[in-house]
mmCIF file as gemmi writes it, N, C-alpha and C atoms, coordinates in Angstrom:
data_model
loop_
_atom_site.group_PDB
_atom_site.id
_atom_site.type_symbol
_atom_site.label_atom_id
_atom_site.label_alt_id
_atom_site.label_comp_id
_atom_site.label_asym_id
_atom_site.label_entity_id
_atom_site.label_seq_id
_atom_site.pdbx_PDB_ins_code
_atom_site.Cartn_x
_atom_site.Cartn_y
_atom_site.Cartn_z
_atom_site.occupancy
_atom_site.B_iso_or_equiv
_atom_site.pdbx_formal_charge
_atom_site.auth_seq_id
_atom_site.auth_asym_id
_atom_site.pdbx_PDB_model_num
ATOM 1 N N . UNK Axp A 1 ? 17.483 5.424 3.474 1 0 ? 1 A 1
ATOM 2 C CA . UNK Axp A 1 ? 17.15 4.045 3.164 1 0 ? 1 A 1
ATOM 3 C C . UNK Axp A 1 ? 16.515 3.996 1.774 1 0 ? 1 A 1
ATOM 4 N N . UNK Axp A 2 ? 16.975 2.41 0.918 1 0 ? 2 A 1
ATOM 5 C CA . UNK Axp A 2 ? 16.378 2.525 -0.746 1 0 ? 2 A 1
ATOM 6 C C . UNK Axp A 2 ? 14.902 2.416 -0.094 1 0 ? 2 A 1
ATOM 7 N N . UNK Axp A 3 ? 13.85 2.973 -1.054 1 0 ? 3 A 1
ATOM 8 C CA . UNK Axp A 3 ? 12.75 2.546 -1.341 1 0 ? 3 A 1
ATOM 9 C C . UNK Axp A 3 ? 12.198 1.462 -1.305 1 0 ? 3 A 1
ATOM 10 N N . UNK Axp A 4 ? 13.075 0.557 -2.874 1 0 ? 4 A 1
ATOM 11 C CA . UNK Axp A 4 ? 12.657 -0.43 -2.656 1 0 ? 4 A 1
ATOM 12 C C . UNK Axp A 4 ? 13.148 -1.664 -1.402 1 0 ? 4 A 1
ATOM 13 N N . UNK Axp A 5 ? 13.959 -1.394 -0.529 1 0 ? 5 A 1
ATOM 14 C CA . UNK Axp A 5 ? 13.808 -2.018 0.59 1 0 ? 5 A 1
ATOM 15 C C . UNK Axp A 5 ? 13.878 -1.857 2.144 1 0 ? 5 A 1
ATOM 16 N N . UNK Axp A 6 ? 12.53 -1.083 1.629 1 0 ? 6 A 1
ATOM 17 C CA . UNK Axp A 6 ? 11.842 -0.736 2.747 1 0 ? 6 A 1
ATOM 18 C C . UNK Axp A 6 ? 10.721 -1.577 3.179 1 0 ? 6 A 1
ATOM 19 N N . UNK Axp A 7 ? 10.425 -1.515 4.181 1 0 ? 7 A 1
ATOM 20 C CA . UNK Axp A 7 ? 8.968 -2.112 4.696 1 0 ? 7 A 1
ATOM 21 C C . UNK Axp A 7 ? 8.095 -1.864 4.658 1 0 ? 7 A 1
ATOM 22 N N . UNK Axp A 8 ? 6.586 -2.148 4.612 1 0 ? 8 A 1
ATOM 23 C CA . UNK Axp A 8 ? 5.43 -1.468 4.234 1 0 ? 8 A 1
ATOM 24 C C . UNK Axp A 8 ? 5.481 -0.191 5.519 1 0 ? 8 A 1
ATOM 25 N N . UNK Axp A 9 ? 5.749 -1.219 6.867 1 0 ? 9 A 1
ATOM 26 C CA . UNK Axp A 9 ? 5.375 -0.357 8.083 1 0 ? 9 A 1
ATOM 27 C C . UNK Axp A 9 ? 6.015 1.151 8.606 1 0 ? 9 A 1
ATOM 28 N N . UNK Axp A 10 ? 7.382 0.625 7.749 1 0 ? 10 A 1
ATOM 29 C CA . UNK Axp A 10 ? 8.233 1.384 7.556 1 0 ? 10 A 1
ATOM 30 C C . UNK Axp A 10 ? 7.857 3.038 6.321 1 0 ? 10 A 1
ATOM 31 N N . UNK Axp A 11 ? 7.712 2.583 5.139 1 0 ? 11 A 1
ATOM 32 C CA . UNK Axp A 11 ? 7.352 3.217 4.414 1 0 ? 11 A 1
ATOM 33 C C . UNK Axp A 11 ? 6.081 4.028 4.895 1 0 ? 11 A 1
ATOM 34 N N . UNK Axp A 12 ? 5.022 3.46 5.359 1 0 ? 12 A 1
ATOM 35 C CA . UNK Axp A 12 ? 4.389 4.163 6.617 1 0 ? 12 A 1
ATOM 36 C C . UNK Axp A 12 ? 4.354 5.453 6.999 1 0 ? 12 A 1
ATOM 37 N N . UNK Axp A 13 ? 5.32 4.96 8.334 1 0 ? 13 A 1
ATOM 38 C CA . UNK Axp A 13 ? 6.304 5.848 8.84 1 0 ? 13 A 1
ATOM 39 C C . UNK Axp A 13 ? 6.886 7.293 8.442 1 0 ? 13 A 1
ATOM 40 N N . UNK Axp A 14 ? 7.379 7.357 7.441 1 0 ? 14 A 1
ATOM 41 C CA . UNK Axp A 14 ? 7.995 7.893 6.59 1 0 ? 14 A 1
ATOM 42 C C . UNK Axp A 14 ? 6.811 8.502 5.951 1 0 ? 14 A 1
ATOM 43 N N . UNK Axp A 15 ? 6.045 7.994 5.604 1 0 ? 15 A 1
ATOM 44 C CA . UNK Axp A 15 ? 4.823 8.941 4.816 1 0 ? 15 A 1
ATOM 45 C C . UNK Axp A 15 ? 3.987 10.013 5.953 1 0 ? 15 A 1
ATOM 46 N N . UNK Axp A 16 ? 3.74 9.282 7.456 1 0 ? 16 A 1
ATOM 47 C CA . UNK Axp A 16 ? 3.603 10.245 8.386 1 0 ? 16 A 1
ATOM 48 C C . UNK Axp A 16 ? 4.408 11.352 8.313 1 0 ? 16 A 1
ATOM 49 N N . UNK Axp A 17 ? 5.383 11.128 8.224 1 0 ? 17 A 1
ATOM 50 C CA . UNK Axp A 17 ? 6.411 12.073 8.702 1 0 ? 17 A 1
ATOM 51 C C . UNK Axp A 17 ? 6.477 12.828 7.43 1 0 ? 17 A 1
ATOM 52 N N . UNK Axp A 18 ? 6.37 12.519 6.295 1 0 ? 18 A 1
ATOM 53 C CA . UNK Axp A 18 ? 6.265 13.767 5.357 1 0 ? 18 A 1
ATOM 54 C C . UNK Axp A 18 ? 4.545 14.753 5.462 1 0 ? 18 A 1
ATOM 55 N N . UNK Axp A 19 ? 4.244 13.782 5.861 1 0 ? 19 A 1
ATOM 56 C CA . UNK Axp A 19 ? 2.943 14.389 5.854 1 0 ? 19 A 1
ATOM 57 C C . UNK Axp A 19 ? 2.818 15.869 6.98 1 0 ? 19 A 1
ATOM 58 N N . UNK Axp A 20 ? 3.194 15.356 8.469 1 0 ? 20 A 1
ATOM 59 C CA . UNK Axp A 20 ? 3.524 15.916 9.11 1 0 ? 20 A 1
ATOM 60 C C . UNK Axp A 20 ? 3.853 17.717 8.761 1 0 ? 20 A 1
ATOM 61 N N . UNK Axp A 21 ? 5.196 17.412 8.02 1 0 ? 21 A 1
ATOM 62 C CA . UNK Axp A 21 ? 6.219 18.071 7.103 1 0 ? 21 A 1
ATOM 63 C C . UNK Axp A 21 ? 5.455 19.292 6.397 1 0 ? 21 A 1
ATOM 64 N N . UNK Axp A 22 ? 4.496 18.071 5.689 1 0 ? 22 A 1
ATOM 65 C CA . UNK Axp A 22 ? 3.547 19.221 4.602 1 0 ? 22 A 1
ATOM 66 C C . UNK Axp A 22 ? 2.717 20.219 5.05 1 0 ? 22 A 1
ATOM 67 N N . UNK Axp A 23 ? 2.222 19.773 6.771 1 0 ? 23 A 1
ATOM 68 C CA . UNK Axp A 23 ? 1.316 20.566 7.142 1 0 ? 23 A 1
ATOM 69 C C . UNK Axp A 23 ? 1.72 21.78 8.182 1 0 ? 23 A 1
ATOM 70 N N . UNK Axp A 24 ? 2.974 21.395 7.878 1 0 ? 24 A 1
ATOM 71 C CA . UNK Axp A 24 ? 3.805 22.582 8.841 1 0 ? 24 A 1
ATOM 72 C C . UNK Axp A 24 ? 3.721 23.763 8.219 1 0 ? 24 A 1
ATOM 73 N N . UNK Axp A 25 ? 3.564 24.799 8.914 1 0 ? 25 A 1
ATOM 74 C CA . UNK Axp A 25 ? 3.029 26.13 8.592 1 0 ? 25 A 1
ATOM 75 C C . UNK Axp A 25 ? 4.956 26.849 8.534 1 0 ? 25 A 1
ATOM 76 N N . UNK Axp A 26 ? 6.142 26.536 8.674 1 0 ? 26 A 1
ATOM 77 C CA . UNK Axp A 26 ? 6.877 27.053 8.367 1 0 ? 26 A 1
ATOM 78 C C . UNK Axp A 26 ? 7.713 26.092 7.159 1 0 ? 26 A 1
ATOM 79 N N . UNK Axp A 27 ? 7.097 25.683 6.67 1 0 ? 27 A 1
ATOM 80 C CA . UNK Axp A 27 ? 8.021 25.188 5.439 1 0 ? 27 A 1
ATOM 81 C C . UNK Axp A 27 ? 7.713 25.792 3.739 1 0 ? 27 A 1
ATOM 82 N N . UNK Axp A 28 ? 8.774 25.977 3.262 1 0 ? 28 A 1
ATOM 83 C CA . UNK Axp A 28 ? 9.516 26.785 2.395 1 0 ? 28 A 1
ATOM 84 C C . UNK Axp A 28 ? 8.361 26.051 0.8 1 0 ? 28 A 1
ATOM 85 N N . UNK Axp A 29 ? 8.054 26.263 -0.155 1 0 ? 29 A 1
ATOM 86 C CA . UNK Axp A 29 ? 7.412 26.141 -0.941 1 0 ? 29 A 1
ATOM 87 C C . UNK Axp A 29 ? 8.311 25.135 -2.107 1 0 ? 29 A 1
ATOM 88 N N . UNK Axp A 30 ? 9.597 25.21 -1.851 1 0 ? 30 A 1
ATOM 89 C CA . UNK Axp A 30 ? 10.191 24.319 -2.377 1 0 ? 30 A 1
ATOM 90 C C . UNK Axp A 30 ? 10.255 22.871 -1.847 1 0 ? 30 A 1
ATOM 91 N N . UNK Axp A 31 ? 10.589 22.936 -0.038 1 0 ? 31 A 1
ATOM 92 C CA . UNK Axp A 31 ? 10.665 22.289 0.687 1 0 ? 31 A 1
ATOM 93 C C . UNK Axp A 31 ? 9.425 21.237 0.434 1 0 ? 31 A 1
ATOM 94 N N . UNK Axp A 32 ? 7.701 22.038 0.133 1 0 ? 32 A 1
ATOM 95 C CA . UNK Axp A 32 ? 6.84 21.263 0.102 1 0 ? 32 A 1
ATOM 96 C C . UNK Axp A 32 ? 6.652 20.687 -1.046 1 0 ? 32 A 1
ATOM 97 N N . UNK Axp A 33 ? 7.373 21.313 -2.218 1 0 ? 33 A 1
ATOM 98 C CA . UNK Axp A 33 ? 7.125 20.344 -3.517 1 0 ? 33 A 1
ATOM 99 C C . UNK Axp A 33 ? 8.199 19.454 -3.543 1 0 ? 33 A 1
ATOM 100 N N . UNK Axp A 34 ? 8.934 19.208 -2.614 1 0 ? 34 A 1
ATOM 101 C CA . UNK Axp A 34 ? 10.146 17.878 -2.562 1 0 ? 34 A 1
ATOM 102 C C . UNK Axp A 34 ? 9.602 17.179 -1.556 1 0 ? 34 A 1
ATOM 103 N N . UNK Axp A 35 ? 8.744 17.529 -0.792 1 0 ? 35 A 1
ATOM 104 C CA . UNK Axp A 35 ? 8.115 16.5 0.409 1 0 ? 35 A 1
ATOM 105 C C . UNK Axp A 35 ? 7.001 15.55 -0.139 1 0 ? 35 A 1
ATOM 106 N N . UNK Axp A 36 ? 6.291 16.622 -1.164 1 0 ? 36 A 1
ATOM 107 C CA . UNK Axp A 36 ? 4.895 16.003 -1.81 1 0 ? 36 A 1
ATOM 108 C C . UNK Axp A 36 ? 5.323 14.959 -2.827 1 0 ? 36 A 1
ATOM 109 N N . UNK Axp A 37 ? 6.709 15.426 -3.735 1 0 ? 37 A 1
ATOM 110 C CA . UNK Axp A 37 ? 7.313 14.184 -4.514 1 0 ? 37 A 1
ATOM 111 C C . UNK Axp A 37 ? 7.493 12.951 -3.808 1 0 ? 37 A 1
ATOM 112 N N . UNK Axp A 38 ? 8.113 12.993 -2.656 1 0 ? 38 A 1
ATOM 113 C CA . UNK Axp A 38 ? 8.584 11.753 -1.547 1 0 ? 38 A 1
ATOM 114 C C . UNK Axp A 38 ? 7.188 11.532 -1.268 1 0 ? 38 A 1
ATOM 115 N N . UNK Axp A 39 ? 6.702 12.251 -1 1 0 ? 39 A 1
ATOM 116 C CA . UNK Axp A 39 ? 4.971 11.173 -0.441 1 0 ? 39 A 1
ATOM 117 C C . UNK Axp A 39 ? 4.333 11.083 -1.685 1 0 ? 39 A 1
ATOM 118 N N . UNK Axp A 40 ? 4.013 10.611 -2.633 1 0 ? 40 A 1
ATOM 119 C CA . UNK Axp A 40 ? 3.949 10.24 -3.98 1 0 ? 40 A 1
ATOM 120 C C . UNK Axp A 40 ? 4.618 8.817 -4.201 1 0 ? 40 A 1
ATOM 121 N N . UNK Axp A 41 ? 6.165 9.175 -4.143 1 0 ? 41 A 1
ATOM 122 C CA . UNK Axp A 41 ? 6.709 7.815 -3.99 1 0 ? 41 A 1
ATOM 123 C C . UNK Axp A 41 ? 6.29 6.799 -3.347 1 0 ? 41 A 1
ATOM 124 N N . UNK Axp A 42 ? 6.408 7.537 -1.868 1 0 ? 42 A 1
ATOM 125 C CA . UNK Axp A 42 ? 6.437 6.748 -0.687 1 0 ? 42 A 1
ATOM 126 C C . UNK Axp A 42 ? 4.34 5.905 -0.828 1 0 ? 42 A 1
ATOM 127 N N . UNK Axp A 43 ? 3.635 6.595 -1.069 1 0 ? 43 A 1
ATOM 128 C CA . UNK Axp A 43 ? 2.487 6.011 -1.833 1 0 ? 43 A 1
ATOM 129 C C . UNK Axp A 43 ? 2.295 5.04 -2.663 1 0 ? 43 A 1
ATOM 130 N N . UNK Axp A 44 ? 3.106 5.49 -3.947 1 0 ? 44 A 1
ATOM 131 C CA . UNK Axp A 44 ? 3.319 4.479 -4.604 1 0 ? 44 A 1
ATOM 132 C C . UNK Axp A 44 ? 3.878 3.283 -4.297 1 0 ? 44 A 1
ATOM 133 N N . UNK Axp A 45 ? 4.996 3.133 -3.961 1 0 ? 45 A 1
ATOM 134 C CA . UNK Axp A 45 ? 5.416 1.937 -2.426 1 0 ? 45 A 1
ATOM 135 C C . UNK Axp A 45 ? 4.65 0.881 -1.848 1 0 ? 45 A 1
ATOM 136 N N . UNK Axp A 46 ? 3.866 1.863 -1.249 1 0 ? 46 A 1
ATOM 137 C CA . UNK Axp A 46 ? 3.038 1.232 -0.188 1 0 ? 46 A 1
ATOM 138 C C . UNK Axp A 46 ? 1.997 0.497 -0.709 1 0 ? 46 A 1
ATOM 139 N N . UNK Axp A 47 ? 1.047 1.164 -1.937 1 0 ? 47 A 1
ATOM 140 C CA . UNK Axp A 47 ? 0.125 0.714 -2.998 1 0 ? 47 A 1
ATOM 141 C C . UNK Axp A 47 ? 1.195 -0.81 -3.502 1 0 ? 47 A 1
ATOM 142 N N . UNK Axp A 48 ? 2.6 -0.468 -4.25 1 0 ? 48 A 1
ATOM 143 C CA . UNK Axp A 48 ? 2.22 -1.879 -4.745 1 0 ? 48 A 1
ATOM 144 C C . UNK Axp A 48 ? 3.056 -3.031 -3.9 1 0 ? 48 A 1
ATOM 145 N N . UNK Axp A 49 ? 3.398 -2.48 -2.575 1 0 ? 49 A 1
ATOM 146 C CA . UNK Axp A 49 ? 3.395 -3.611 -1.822 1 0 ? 49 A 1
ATOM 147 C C . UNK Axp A 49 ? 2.248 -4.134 -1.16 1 0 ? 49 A 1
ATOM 148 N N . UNK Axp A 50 ? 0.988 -3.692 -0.966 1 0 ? 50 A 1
ATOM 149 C CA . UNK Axp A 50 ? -0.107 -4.156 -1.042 1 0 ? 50 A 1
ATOM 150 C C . UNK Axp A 50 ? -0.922 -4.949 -1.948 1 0 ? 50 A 1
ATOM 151 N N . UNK Axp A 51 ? -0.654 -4.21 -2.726 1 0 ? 51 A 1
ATOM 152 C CA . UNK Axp A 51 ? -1.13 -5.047 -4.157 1 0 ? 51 A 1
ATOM 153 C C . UNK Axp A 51 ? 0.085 -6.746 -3.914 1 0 ? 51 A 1
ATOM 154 N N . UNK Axp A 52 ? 0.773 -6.413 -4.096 1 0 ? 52 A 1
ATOM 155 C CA . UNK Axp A 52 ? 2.101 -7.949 -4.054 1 0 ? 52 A 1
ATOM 156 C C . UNK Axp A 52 ? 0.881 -8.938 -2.931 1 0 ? 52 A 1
ATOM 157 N N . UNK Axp A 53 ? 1.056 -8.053 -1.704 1 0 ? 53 A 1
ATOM 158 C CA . UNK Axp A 53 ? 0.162 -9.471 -0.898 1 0 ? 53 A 1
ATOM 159 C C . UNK Axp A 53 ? -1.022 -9.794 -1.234 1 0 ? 53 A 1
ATOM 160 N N . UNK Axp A 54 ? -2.139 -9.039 -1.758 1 0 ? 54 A 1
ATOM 161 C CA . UNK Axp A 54 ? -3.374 -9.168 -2.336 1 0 ? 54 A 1
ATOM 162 C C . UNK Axp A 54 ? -2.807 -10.618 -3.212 1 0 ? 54 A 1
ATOM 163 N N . UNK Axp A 55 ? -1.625 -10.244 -3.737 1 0 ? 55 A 1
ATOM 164 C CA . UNK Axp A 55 ? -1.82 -11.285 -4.852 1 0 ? 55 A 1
ATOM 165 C C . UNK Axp A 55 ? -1.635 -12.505 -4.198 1 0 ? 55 A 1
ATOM 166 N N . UNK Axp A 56 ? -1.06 -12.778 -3.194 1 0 ? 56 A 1
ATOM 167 C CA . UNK Axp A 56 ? -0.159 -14.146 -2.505 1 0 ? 56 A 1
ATOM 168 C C . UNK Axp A 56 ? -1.715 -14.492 -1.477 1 0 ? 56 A 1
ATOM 169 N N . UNK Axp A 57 ? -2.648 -13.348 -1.056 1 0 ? 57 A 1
ATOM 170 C CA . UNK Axp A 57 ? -3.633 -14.321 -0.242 1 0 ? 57 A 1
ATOM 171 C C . UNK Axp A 57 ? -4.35 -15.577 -0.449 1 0 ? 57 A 1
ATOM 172 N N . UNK Axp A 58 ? -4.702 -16.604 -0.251 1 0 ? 58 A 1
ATOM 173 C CA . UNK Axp A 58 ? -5.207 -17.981 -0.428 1 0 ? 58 A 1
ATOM 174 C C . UNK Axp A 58 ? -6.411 -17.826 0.312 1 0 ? 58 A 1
ATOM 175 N N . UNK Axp A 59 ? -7.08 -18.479 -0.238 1 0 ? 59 A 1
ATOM 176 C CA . UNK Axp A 59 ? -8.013 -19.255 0.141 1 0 ? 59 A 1
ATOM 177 C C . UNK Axp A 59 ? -8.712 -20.581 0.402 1 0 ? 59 A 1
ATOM 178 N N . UNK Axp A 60 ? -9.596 -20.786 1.468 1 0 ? 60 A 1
ATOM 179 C CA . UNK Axp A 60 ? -9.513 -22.097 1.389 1 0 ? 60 A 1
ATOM 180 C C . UNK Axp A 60 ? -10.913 -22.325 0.854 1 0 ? 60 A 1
ATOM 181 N N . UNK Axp A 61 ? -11.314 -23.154 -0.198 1 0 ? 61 A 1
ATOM 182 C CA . UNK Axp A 61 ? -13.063 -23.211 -0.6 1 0 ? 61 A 1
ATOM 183 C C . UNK Axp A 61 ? -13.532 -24.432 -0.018 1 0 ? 61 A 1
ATOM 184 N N . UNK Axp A 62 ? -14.881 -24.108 -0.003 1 0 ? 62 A 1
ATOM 185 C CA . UNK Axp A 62 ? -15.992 -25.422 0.927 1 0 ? 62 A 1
ATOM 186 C C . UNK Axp A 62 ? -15.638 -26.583 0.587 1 0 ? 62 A 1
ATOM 187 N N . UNK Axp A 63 ? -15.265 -26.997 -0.403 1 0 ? 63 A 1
ATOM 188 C CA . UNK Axp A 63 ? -14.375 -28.323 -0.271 1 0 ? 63 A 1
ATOM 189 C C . UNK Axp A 63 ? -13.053 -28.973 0.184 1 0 ? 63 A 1
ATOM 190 N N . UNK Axp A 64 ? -12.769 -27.556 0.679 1 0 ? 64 A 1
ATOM 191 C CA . UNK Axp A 64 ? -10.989 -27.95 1.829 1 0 ? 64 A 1
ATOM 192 C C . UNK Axp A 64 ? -9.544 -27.452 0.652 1 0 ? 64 A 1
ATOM 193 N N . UNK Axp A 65 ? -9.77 -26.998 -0.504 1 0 ? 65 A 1
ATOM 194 C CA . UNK Axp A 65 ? -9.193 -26.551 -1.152 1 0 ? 65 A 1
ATOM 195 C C . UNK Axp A 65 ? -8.515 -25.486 -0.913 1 0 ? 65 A 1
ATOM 196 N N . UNK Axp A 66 ? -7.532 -25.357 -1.369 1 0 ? 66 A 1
ATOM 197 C CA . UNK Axp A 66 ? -6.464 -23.778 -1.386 1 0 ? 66 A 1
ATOM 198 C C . UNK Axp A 66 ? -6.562 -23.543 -2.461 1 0 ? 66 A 1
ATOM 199 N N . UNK Axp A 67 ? -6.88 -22.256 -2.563 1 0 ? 67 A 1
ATOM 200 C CA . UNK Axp A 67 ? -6.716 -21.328 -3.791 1 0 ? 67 A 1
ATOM 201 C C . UNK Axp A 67 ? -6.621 -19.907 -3.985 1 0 ? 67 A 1
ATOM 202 N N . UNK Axp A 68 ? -5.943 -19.477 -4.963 1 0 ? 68 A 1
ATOM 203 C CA . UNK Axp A 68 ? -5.404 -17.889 -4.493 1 0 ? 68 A 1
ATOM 204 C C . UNK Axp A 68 ? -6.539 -17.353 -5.023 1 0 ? 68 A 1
ATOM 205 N N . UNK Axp A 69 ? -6.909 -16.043 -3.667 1 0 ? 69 A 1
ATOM 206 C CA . UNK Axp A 69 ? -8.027 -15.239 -3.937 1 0 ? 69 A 1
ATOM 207 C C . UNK Axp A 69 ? -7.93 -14.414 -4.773 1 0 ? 69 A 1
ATOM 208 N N . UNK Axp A 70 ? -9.392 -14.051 -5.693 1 0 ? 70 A 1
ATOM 209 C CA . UNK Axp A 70 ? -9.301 -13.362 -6.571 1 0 ? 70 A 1
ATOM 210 C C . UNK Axp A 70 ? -10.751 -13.066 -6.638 1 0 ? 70 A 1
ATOM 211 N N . UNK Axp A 71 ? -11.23 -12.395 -7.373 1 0 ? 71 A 1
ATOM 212 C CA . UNK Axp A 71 ? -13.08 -11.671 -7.273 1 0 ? 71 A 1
ATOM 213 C C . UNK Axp A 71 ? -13.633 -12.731 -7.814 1 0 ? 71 A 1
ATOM 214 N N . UNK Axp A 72 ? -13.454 -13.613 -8.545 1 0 ? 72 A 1
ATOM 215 C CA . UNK Axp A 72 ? -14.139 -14.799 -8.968 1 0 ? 72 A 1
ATOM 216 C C . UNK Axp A 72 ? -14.027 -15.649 -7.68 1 0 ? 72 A 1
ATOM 217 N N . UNK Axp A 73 ? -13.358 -15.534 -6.753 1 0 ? 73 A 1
ATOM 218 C CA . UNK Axp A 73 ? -13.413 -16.38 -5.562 1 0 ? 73 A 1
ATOM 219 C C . UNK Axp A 73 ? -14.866 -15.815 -4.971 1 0 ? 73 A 1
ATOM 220 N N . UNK Axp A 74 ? -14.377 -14.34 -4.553 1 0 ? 74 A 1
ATOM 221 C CA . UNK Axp A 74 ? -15.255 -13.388 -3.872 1 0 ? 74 A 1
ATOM 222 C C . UNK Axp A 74 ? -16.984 -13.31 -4.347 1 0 ? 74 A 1
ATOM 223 N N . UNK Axp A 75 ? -16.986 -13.354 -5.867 1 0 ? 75 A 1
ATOM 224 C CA . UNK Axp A 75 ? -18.465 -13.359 -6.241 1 0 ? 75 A 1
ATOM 225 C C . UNK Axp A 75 ? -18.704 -14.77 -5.901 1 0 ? 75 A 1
ATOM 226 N N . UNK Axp A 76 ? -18.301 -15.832 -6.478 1 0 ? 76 A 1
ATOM 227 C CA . UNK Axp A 76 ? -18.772 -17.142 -5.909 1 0 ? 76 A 1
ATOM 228 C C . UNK Axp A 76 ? -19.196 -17.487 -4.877 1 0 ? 76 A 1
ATOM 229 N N . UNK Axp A 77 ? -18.431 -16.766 -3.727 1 0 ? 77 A 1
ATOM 230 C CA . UNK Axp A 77 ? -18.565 -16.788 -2.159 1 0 ? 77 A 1
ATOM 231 C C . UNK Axp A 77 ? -19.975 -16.307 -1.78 1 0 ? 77 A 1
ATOM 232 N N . UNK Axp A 78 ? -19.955 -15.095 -2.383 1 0 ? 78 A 1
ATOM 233 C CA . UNK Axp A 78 ? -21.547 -14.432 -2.394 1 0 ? 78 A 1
ATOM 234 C C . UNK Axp A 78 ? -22.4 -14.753 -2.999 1 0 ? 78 A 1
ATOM 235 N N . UNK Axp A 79 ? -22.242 -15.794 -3.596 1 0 ? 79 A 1
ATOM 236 C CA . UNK Axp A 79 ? -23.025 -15.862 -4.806 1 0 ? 79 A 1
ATOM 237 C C . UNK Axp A 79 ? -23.684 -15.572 -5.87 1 0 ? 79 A 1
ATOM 238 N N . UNK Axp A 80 ? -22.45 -14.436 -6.284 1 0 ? 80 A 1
ATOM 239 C CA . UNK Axp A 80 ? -23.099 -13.954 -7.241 1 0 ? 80 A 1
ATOM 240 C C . UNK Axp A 80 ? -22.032 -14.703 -8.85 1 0 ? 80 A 1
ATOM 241 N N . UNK Axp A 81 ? -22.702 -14.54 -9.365 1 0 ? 81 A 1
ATOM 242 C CA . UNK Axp A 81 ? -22.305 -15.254 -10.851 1 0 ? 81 A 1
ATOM 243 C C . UNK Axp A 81 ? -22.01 -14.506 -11.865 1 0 ? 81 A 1
């Protein structure tokens, strides 16, 4: 399956399973520097499909407003300035 369309939960998955992979006591030294590349990827992936929704979360502020969250939301919230 491409990378890029994969699923976070999916991509996941797949990172277990290399992981798994890596900690297996019979795999080949090549085997683990092509597993550690794929979990790298598969990291990277996952990081900026996280990042993507970070960006799309909303918020709603004390006046009934929507607005996309961001640390200026977050310090305000706390009040810090």
């Amino acid at each position: 399956m491409e990378l890029e369309s994969m699923s976070l939960e999916e991509a996941f998955e797949r990172l277990e399973g290399t992981i798994t992979r890596l900690e297996s006591e019979d795999i080949t030294l090549e085997e683990s520097f092509l597993a550690y590349e794929e979990g790298m990827k598969l990291l990277k992936h996952c990081n900026d499909s996280i990042d993507r929704v970070e960006k799309q979360v909303l918020t709603i502020s004390s006046g009934g407003e929507l607005t996309a969250f961001n640390q200026t939301n977050q310090d305000t919230d706390q009040g810090v300035n």
